[in-house]
C-alpha positions as CSV (number, residue, x, y, z in Angstrom):
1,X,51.1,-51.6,-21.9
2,X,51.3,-50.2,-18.1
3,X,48.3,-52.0,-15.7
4,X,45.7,-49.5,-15.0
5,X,46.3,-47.2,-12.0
6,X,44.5,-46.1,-9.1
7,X,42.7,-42.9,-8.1
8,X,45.3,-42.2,-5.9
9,X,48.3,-42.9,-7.9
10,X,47.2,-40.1,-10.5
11,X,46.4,-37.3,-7.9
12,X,50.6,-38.4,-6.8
13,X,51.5,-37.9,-10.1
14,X,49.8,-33.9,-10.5
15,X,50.3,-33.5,-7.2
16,X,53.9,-31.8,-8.3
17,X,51.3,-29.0,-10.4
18,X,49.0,-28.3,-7.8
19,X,51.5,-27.2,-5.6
20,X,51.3,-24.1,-7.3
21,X,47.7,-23.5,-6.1
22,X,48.2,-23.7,-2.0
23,X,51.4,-21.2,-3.3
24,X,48.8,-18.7,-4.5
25,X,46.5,-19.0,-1.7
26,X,49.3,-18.4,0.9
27,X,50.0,-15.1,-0.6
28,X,46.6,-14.1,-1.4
29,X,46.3,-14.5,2.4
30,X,49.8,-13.1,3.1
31,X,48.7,-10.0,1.3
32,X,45.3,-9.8,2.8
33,X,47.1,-9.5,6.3
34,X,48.9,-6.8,4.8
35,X,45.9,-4.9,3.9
36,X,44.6,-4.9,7.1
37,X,48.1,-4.0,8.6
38,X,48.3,-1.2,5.8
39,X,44.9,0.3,6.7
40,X,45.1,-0.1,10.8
41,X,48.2,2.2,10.4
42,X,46.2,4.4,8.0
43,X,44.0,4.6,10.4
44,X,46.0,5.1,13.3
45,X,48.0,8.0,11.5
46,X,44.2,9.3,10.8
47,X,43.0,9.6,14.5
48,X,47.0,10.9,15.4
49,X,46.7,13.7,13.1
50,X,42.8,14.5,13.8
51,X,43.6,14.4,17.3
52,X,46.8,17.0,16.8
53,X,44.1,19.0,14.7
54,X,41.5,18.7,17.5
55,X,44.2,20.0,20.1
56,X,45.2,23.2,17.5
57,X,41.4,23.8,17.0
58,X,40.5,24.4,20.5
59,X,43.9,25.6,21.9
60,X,42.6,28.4,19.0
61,X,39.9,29.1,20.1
62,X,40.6,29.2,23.5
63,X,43.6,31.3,23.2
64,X,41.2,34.2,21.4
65,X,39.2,33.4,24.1
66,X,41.4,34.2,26.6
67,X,42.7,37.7,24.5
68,X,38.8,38.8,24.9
69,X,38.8,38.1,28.6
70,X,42.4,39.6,29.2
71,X,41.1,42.5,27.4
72,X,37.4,42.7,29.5
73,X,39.1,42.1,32.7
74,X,42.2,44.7,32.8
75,X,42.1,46.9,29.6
76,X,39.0,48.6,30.2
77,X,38.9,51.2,33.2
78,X,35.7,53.6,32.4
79,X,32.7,52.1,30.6
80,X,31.2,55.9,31.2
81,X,34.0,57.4,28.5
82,X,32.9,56.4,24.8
83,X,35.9,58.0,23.5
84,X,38.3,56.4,25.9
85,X,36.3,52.5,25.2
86,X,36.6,53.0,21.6
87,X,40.5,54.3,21.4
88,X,40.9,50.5,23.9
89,X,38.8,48.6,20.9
90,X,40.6,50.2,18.4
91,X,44.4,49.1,20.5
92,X,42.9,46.2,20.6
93,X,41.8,45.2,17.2
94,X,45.5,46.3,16.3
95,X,46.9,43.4,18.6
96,X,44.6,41.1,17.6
97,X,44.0,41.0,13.8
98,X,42.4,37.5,13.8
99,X,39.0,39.4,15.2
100,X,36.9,40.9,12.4
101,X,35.9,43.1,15.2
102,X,35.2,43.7,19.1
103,X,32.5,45.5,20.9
104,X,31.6,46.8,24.1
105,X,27.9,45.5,25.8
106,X,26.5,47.6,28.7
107,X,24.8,45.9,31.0
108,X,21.4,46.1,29.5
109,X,22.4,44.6,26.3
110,X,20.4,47.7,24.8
111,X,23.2,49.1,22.2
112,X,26.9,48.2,21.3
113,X,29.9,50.2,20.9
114,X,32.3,49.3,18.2
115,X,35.8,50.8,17.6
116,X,34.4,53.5,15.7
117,X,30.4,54.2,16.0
118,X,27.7,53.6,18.5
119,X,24.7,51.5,17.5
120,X,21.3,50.5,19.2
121,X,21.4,46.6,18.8
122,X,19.4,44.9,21.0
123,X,21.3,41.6,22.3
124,X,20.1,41.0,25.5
125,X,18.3,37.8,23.9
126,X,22.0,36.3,22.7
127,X,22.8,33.5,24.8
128,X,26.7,34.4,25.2
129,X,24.7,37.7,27.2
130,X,23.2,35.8,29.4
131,X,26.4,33.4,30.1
132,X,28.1,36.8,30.5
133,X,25.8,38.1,33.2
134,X,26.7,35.0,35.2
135,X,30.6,36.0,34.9
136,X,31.2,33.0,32.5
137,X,32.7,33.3,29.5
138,X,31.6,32.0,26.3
139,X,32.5,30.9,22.9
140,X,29.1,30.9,21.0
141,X,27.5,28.9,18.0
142,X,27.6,30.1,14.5
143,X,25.1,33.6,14.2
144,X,24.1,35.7,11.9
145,X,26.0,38.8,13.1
146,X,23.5,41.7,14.0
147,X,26.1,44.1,13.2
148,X,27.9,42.9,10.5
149,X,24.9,41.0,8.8
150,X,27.8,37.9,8.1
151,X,28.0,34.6,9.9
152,X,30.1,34.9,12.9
153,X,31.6,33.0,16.0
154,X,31.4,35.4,19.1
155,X,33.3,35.4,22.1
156,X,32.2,37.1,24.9
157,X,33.9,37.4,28.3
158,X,31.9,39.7,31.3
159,X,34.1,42.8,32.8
160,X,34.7,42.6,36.4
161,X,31.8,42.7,38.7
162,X,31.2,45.4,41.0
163,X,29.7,45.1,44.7
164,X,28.3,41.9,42.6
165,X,26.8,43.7,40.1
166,X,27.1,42.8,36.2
167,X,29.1,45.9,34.5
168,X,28.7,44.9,30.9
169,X,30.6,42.2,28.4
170,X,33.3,42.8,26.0
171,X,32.7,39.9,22.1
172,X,34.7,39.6,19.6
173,X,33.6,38.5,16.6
174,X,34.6,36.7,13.6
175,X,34.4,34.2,11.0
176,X,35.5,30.8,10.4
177,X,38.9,32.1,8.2
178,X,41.2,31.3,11.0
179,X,40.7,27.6,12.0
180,X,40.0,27.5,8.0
181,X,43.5,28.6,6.9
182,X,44.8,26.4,10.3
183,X,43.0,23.6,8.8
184,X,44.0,24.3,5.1
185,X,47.9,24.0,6.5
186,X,47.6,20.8,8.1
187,X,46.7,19.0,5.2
188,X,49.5,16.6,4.6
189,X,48.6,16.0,1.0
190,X,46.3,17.7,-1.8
191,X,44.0,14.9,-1.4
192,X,43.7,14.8,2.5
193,X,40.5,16.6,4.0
194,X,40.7,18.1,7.2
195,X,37.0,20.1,7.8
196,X,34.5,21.2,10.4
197,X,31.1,21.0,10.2
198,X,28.3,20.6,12.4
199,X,27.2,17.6,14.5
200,X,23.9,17.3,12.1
201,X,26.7,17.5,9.0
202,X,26.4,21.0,7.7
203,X,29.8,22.2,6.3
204,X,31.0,25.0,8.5
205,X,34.8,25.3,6.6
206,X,36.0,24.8,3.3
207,X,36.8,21.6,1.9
208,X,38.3,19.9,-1.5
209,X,35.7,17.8,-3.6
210,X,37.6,16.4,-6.7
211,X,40.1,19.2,-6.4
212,X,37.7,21.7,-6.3
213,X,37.1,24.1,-3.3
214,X,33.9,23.7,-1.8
215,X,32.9,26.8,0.2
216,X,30.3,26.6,3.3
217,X,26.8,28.2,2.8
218,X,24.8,30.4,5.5
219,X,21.0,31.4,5.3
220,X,20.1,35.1,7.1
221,X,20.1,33.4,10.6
222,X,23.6,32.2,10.5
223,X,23.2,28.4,9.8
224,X,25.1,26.2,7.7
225,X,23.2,24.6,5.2
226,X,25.8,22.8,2.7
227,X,25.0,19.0,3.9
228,X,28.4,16.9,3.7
229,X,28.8,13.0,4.6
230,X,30.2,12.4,7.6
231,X,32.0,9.3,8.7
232,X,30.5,6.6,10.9
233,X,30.2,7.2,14.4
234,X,32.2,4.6,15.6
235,X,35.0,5.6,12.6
236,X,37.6,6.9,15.7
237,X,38.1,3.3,16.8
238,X,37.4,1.1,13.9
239,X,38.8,1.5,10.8
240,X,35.4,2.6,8.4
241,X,35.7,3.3,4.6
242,X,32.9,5.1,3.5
243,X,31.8,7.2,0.2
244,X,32.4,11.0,0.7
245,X,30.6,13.8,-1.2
246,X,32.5,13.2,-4.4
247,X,31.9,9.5,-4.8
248,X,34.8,7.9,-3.8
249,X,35.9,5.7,-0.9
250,X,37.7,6.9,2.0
251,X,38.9,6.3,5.5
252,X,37.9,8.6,8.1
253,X,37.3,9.9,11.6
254,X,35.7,12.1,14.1
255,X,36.0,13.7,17.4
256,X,33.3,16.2,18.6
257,X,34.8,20.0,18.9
258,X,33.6,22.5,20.8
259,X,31.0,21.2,23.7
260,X,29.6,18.3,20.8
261,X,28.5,21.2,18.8
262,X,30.7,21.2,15.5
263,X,32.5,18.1,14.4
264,X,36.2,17.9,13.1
265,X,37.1,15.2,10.5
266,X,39.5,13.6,8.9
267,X,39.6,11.8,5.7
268,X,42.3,9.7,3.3
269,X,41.3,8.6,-0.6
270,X,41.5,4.6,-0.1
271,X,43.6,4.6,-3.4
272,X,46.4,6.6,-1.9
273,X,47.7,4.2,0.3
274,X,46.5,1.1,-0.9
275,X,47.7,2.1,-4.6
276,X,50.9,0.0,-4.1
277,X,49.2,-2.9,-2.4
278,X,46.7,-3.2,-5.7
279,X,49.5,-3.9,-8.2
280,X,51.0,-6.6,-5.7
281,X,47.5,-8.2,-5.8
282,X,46.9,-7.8,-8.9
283,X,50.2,-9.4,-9.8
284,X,49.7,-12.2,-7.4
285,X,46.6,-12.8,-9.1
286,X,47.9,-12.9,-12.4
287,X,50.0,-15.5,-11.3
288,X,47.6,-17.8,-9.7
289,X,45.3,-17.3,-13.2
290,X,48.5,-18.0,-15.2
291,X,49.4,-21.7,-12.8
292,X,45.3,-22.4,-13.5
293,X,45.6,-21.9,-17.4
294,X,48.5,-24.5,-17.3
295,X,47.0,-26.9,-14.6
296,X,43.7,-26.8,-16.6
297,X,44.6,-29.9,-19.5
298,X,46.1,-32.1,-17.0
299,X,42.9,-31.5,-14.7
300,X,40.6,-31.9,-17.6
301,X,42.3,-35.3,-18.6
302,X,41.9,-36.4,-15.1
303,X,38.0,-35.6,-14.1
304,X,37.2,-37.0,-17.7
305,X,38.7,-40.0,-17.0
306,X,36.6,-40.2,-13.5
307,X,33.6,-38.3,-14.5
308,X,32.4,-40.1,-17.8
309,X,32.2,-43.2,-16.2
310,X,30.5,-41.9,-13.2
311,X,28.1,-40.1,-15.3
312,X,26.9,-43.1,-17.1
313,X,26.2,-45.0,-14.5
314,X,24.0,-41.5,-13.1
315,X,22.1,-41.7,-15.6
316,X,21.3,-45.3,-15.3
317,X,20.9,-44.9,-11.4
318,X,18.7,-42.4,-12.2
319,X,16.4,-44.5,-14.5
320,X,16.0,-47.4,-11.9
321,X,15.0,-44.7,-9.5
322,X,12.1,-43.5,-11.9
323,X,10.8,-47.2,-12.5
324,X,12.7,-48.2,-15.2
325,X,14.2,-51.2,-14.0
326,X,15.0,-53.5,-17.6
327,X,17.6,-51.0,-19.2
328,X,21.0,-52.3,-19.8
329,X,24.0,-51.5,-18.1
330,X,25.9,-48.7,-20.8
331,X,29.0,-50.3,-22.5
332,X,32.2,-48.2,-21.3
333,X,36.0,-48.6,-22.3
334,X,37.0,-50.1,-19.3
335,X,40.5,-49.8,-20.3
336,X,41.6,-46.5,-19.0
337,X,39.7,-46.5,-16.2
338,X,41.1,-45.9,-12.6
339,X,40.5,-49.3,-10.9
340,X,38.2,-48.4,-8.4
341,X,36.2,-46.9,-10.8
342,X,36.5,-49.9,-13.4
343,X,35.3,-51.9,-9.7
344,X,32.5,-49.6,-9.6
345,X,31.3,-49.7,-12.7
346,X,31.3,-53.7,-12.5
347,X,29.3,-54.2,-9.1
348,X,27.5,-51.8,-10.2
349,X,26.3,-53.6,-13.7
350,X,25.7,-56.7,-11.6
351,X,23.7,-54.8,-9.0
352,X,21.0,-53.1,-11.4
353,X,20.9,-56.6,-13.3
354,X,19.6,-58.2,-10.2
355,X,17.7,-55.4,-9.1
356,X,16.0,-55.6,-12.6
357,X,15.4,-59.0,-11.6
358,X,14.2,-58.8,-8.4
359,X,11.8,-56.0,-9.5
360,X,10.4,-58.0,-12.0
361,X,9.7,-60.9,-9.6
362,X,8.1,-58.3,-7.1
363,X,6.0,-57.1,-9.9
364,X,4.9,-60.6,-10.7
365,X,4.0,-61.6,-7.2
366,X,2.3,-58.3,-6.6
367,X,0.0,-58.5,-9.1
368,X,-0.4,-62.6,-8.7
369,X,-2.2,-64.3,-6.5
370,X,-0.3,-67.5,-5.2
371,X,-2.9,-69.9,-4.3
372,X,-4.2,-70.0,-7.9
373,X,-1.4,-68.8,-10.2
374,X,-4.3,-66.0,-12.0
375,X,-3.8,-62.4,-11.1
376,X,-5.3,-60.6,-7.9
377,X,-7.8,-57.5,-8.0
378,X,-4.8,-55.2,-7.7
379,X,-3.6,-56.2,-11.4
380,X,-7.6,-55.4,-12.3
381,X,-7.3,-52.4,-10.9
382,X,-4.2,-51.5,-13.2
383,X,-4.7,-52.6,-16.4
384,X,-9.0,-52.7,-16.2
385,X,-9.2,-49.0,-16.8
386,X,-6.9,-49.2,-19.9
387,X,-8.5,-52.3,-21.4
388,X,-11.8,-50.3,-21.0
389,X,-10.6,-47.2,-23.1
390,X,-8.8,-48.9,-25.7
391,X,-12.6,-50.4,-25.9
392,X,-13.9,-46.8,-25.8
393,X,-11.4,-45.5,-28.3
394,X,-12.4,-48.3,-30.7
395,X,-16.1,-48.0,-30.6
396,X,-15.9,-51.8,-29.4
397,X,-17.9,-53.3,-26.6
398,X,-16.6,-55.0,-23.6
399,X,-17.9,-57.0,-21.0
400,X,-17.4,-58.3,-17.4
401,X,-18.2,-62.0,-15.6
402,X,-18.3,-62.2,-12.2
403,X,-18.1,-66.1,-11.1
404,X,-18.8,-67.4,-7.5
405,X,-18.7,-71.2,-6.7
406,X,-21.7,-72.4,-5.1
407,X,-22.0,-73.8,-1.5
408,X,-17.9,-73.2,-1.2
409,X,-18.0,-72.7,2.3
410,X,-19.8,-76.3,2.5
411,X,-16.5,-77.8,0.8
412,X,-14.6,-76.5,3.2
413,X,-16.7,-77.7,5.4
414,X,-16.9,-80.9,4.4
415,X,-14.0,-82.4,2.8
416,X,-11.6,-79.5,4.7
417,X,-9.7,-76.3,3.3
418,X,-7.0,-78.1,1.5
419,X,-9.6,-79.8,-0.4
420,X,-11.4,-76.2,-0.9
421,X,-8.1,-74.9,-2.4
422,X,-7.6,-78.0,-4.7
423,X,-11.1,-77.1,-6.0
424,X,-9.8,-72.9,-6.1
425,X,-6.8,-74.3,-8.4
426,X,-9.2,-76.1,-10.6
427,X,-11.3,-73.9,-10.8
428,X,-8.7,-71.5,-12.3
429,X,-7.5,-73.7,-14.4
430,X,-10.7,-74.3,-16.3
431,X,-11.3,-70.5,-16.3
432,X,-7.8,-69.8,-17.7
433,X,-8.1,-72.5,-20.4
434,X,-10.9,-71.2,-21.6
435,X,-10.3,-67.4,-22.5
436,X,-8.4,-65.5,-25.2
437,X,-4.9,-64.0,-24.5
438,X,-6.6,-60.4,-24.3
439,X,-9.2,-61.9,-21.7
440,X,-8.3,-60.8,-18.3
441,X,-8.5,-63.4,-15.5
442,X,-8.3,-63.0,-11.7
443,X,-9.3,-63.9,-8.8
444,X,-11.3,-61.5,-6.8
445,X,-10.9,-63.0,-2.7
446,X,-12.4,-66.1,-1.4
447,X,-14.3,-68.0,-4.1
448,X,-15.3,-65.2,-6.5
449,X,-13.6,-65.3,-10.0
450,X,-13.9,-61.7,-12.4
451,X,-13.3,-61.7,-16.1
452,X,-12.8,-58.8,-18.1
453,X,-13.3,-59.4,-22.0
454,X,-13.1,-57.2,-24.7
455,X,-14.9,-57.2,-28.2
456,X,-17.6,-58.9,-26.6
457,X,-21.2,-58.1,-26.7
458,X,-23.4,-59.2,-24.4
459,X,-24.5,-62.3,-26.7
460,X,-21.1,-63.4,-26.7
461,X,-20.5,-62.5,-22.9
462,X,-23.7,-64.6,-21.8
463,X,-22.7,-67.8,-24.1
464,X,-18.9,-67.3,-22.6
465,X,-20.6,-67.7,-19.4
466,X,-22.6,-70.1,-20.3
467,X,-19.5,-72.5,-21.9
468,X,-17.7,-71.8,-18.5
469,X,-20.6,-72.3,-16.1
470,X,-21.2,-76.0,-18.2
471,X,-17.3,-77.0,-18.4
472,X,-16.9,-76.3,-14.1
473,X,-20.1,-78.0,-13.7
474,X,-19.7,-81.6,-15.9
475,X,-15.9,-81.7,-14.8
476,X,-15.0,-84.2,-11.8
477,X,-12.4,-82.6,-8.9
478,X,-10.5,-85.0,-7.3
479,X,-8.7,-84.4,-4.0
480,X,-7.0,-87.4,-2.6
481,X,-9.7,-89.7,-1.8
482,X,-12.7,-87.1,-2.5
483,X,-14.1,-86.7,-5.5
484,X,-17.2,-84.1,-5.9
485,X,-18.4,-81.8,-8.7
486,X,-19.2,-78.1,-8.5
487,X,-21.1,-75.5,-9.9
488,X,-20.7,-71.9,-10.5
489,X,-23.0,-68.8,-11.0
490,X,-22.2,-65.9,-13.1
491,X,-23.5,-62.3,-13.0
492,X,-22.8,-60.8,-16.3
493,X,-22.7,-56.5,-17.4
494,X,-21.4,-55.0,-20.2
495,X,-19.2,-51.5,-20.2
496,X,-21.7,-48.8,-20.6
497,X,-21.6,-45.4,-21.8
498,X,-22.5,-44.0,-17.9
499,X,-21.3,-44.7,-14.5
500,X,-24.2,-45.5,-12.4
501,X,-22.6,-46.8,-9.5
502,X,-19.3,-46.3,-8.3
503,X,-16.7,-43.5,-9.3
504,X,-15.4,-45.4,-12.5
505,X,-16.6,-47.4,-15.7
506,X,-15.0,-50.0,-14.3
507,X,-16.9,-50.0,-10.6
508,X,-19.9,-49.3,-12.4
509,X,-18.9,-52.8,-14.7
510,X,-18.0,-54.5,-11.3
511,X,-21.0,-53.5,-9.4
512,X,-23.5,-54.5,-12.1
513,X,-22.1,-57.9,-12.5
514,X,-22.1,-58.3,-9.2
515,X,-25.7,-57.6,-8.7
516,X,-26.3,-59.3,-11.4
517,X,-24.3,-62.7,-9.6
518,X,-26.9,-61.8,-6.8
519,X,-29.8,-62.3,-8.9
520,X,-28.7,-65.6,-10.3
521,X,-28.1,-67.0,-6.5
522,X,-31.5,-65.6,-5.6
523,X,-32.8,-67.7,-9.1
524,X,-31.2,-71.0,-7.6
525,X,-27.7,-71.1,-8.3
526,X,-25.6,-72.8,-11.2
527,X,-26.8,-70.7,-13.8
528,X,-25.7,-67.1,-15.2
529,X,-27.6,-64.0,-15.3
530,X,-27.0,-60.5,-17.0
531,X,-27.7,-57.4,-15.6
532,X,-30.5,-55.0,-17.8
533,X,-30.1,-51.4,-17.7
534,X,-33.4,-51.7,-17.3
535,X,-33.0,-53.3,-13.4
536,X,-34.0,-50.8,-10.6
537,X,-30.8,-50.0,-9.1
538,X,-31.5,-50.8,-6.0
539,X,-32.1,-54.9,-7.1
């Protein structure tokens, strides 16, 4: 039969299996570095393309811009000639078939002309008027068109000034459609979004919501009221998945369009590029549950063979923590233990078998008082209220002696304090011999004796005093060349049915007999007296 092997010789010999488990973790992290890589280029391609898509966006809208103030600044000779104005608008609408349509302003903003009528619209309130009369041009917010009742972007670009006069403004109007269908063409896949909205998130172009086109809303004054989530705000330089409108994560960015007033994103479904990263985890993963399934029995084997043991002695470490110090060390197969473990469980067996020891010792000299051999006031204190309710519980009366030798302090005086603890031992002795097994004996401090005896009245209390009082006084103490007698005097109470004094029944016991010991030094010593429930308290 092999000798019995260490701790460490049995973690060499699965050491071979768990190599298996490091393997795992390396390319759990492995991949976990690729998933970052993986989604920094994501993200990267993201803020490429929405950057392209910015640049398209605005180089739009500046280049109708720019057709509008072309048009305002060399098309358009005579204001004065409706005809003439509305023949140029007309030329122009031709050329440029993105506008919905174009009008000419005077310069009191009082009426428009369009290609083909004259109407009396007042839009000297618009701001793109007011830019106008200050010779700037202007792309404006989202309106409700005045004229054509739909939501429209107007540009607006003033006609040349005159001795520094304002002559008037040429817009064009129009919807969204353009940078929509721009947009729409730039989507690299069906599930890529590419959108405007504003800076508060109101959709201002189409977008796809679980392959669904989602159109923009307008109320009567122009504004966009179909909310959408946008991405975080720092989502341009930190990669940010986020739940869009239909649910589901994505990564995404921003950049502001337009002066901060509209808001062009990008977005990528997580699952479209991390699709083939998820079945290389979830392979992985396989295999590391796979290498655990097969590792588990030998691991099992192992910690049983370390854990019983351990657990036993637990339990047992536990029990001498909560007092109870005589329980035996459990019996264990020691056979198939590791040895350090077989070590431990030894020592430890011969440590709690001294501590039980030890602790018993304690016990005794804590409740003992060493001069005398009889137990001390603490040990009353313990077992005194459970004497006194088994009494109670019984229906069986009880009684307390309180003894204190007479003229001690003249002993000491006399023959010395050795002599005076020869006469303390004797003393005891004669008490101890004297009383039943249930009787409980101490010493109370100095020369004061208490006895605590149940199932006695106080007929049988007084002639126990009595008997004790006699045997002290007729027996000689000898103490090397001294020889002298003693006497005691007794104060005796019995347990009654109310505390008077004190916070216990047995205070109340206590301070009675004590009293009563008072009263038989006041009558002359040597004798015993019994208190009467009768006595004024205050004797």
């Amino acid at each position: 039969m092999a000798g019995p092997q260490s701790i460490a010789a049995r973690l060499r010999a699965f050491s071979i299996l768990l190599v298996t488990i490091p393997l795992c973790v390396s390319v759990i992290t492995f991949l976990l570095v690729i998933r970052g890589i993986v989604v920094d280029s994501s993200h990267r391609d993201i803020v490429v393309e929405l950057k392209h898509h910015k640049f398209l966006a605005e180089d739009w809208l500046n280049y109708r811009l720019r057709d509008v103030f072309f048009f305002a600044q060399n098309r358009i000779q005579k204001t004065s000639d409706i005809n003439m104005l509305q023949v140029g608008l007309r030329n122009f609408l031709t050329f440029h078939s993105s506008f919905d349509t174009v009008f000419f302003i005077p310069p009191e903003g009082s009426f428009v002309v369009g290609p083909y009528d004259k109407s009396s619209l007042d839009v000297a309130d618009r701001e793109y008027f007011k830019q106008a009369q200050q010779g700037i041009p202007t792309i404006s917010n989202l309106l409700a068109g005045r004229y054509t009742r739909q939501p429209t972007v107007v540009f607006a670009a003033p006609l040349p000034f005159k001795n520094g006069k304002f002559q008037g403004l040429i817009i064009g109007s129009l919807g969204l459609q353009g940078i929509n269908e721009i947009l729409s063409h730039l989507r690299r896949t069906q599930n890529d979004q590419t959108y405007m909205a504003t800076r508060e998130g109101f959709l201002l172009t189409t977008r796809l919501i679980n392959g669904q086109v989602v159109h923009p809303q307008y109320d009567n004054q122009g504004h966009a009221t179909l909310k959408t989530t946008l991405p975080p705000a720092n989502s341009l330089h930190k990669p940010t998945f986020y739940k869009n409108d239909a649910g589901n994560f994505v990564l995404g960015a921003s950049q502001p369009l337009k002066n901060d007033e509209w808001v062009l994103v990008q977005e990528r479904p997580l699952d479209e590029f991390l699709y083939g990263y998820g079945w290389i985890l979830l392979m992985t993963i396989a295999g590391a549950l796979i290498s655990i399934a097969l590792l588990t029995p030998f691991l099992i084997r192992l910690a049983r063979r370390i854990t019983l043991p351990l657990k036993s002695l637990t339990v047992m470490a536990e029990e001498i923590t909560h007092g109870q110090y005589d329980n035996e060390c459990p019996l264990l197969d020691t056979e198939d233990m590791p040895v350090e473990i077989k070590r431990l469980y030894e020592n430890f067996c011969f440590m709690a078998e001294r501590v039980s020891q030890q602790v018993t010792d304690l016990e005794y000299l804590s409740y003992c008082d060493t001069l005398t051999g009889m137990r001390n006031r603490r040990y009353l204190t313990r077992e005194g209220p459970r004497l006194i309710n088994l009494c109670e519980r019984g229906n069986t009366p009880c009684s307390c002696l309180i003894l204190d030798i007479d003229h001690f302090k003249n002993v000491n005086d006399t023959w010395g304090h050795d002599t005076g603890d020869i006469v303390l031992q004797n003393t005891a002795r004669t008490l101890s011999s004297m009383l039943r097994a249930s009787d409980i004996a101490i010493r109370m401090g100095g020369e004061e004796f208490a006895i605590l005896a149940p199932h006695t009245d106080k007929e049988a209390a007084m002639t126990l005093a009595e008997r004790i009082r006699s045997a002290i006084e007729q027996k000689k103490i000898t103490a090397g060349e001294n020889s002298l007698n003693i006497t005691v005097s007794t104060g005796v109470a019995l347990l009654a049915p109310n505390v008077t004094f004190g916070s216990t029944k047995l205070d109340d016991m206590l301070i009675k007999a004590d009293k009563a010991l008072y009263m038989a030094k006041s009558n002359g010593r040597n004798r015993c007296e019994q208190w009467a429930e009768t006595t004024p308290p205050d004797t």
